[in-house]
ZAMARPA-850850 format. One record per residue (C-alpha): residue in one letter; x negated, y negated, z. Coordinates in steps of 0.001 Angstrom, whole numbers, padded with zeros to 6 digits, always signed. Layout:
% residues N
AXYZ
...
This chain:
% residues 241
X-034224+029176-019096
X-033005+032782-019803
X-028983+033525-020048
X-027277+034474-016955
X-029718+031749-015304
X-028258+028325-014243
X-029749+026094-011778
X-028370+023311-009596
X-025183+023170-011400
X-022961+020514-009842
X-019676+018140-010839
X-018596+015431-009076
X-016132+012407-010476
X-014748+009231-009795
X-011220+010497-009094
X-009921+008171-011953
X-011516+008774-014918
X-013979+010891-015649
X-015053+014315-013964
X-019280+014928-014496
X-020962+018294-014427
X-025086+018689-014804
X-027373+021255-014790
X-030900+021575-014497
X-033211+022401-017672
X-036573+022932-018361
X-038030+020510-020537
X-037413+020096-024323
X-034356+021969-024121
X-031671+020327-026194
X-028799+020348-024453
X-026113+019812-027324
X-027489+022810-029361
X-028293+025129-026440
X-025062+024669-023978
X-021172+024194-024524
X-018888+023558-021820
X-015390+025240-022167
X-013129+023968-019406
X-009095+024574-018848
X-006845+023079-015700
X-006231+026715-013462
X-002589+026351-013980
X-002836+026432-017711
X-004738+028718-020737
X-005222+025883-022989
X-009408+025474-022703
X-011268+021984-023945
X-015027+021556-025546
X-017443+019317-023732
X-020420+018720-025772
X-023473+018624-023047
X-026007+015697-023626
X-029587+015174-022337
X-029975+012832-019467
X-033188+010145-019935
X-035551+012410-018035
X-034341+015210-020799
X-034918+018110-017503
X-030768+018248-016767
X-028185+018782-019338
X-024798+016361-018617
X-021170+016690-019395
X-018487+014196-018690
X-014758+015511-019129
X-011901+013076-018957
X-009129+014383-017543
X-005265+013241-018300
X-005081+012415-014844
X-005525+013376-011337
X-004002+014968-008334
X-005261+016308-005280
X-004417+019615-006154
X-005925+020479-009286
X-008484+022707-010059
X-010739+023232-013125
X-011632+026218-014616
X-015437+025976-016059
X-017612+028214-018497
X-020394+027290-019598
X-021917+029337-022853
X-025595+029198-023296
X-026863+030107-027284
X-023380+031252-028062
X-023308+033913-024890
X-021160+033002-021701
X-023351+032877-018551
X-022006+030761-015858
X-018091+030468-014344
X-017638+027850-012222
X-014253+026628-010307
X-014093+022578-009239
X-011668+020982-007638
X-011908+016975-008827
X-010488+015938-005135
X-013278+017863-003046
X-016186+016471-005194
X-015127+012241-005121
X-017963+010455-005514
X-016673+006674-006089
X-017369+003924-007931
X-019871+001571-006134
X-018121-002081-004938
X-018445-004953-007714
X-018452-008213-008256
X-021257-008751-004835
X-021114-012267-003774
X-023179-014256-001351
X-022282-017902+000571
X-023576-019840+003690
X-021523-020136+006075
X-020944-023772+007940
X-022457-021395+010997
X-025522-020879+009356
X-024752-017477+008976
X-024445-015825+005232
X-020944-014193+004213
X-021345-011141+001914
X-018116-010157-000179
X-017431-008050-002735
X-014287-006351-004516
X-012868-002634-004998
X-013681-000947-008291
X-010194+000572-008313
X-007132-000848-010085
X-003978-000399-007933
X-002730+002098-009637
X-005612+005053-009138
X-005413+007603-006202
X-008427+006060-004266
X-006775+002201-004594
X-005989+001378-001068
X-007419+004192+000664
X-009234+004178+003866
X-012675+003533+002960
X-016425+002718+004982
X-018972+000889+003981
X-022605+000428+004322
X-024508-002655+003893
X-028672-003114+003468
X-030155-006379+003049
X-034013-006993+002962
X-036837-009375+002568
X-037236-009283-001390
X-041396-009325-000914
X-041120-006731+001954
X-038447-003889+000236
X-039618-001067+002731
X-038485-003440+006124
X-034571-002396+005403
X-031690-003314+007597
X-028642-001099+007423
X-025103-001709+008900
X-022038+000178+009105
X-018283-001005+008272
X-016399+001340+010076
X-012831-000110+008713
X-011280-002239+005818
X-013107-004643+004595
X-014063-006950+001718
X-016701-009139+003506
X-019723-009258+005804
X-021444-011523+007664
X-024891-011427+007404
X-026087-013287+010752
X-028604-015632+010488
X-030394-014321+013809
X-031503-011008+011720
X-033083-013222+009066
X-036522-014602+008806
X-036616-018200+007731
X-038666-019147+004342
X-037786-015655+002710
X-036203-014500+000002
X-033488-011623+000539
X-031663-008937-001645
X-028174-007138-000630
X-026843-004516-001444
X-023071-002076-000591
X-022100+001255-000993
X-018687+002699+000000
X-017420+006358+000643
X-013807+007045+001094
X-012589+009192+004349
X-010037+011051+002728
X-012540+012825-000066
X-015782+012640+001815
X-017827+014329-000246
X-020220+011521-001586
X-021374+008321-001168
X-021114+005697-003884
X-024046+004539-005646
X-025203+001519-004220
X-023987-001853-005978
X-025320-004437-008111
X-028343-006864-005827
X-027334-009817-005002
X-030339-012328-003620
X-029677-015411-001286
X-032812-017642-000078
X-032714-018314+003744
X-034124-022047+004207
X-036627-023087+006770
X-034115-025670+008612
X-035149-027286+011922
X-032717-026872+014268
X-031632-028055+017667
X-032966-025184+019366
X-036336-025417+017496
X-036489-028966+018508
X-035809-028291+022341
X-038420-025561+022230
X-040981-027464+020527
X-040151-031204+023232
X-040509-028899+026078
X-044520-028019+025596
X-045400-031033+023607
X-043859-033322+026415
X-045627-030737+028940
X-048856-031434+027221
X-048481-035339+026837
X-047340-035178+030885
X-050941-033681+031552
X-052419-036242+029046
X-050982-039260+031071
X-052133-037638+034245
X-055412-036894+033278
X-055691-040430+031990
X-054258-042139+035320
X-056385-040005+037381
X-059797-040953+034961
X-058683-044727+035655
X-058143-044462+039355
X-061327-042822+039961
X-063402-045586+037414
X-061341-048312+039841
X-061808-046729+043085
X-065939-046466+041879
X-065726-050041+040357
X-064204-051014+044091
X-067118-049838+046104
């Protein structure tokens, strides 16, 4: 890393609370002792500290300002000092860089159908700017011993449920869902996908599995019965003469 130098430096924020901007480092850097991240609203010369910390992987530096509040307008003036010597200005709007909160509280019932109903809940309370917004989601759900075999479905409207038909499931298996949501209005990412939830589709004979199992097995036992008239007519007829 020499001054001047900044690479894949990036905010994004959850439009309620907290506004997050990382940078890549090269390893062993210590982010709190190295960086400082001064950052003022563009309307206004009053400028705020944020303190960078190391994420897990320790090879991107991570600041998370929490703003008074948010409007759509508002724009954030960054600089970012590296060993006491500015070296990157940087200019985010909050609104154009929304990357929400993932759905919580994923739940998972059978239906009297046979069919499974997938629901889950907002992470918004109704006061923030995103509560109530037009929103998509998407939906994956896959066998839990085959994780690469993913299905994928759209929600192209409001919504707080899913059904899961049973027609896409294999029966015996073990599945795992999962939801992710991205608002229309502020675009600009995808939420992280939510907490798994795992349901258990049961191996349950059903009418149709009956009619298509009587229809060879009473096919087969037709054939039997013929075979064993036709082996008793021929012993008669021989027995005759």
């Amino acid at each position: 890393m020499t001054a001047g130098h900044i690479e894949e430096f990036a905010c994004f924020t959850d439009f309620d609370k907290e506004l997050v901007c990382h940078w890549k480092v090269p390893a062993q850097t210590n982010c709190s002792k190295e960086f400082l991240l001064y950052y003022s609203k563009e309307i206004s010369s009053v400028s705020n500290l944020c303190v960078p910390e190391n994420e897990k992987d320790s090879l991107q530096c991570t600041c998370t300002i929490y703003p008074d509040y948010f409007v759509s307008g508002l724009t954030y003036v960054l600089a970012l000092q590296f060993n006491g010597t500015d070296t990157w200005n940087y200019n985010v709007t909050p609104a154009l860089v929304v990357k929400p909160r993932a759905p919580k509280n994923l739940a998972i019932e059978k239906a009297e159908n046979g069919n499974f109903n997938l629901s889950w809940e907002e992470s918004y309370s109704p006061l923030s700017l995103l509560s109530g917004q037009p929103v998509i989601y998407e939906v994956k759900y896959w066998r839990k011993q085959h994780p690469a075999e993913v299905s994928v479905k759209a929600i192209n409207y409001q919504a707080k449920s899913f059904e899961i038909t049973a027609s896409s499931l294999r029966r015996g298996y073990d599945y795992v869902a999962s939801l992710r949501c991205n608002y229309t209005d502020y675009p600009a990412y995808w939420s992280e996908w939510s907490e798994e939830v795992e349901f258990h589709y049961d191996y349950q004979v059903t009418a149709e599995d009956i009619l298509q199992m009587a229809v060879p097995i009473s096919c087969i036992l037709i054939m039997a019965g013929a075979i064993v008239c036709y082996l008793c007519f021929t012993k008669y007829v021989s027995h005759c003469y």
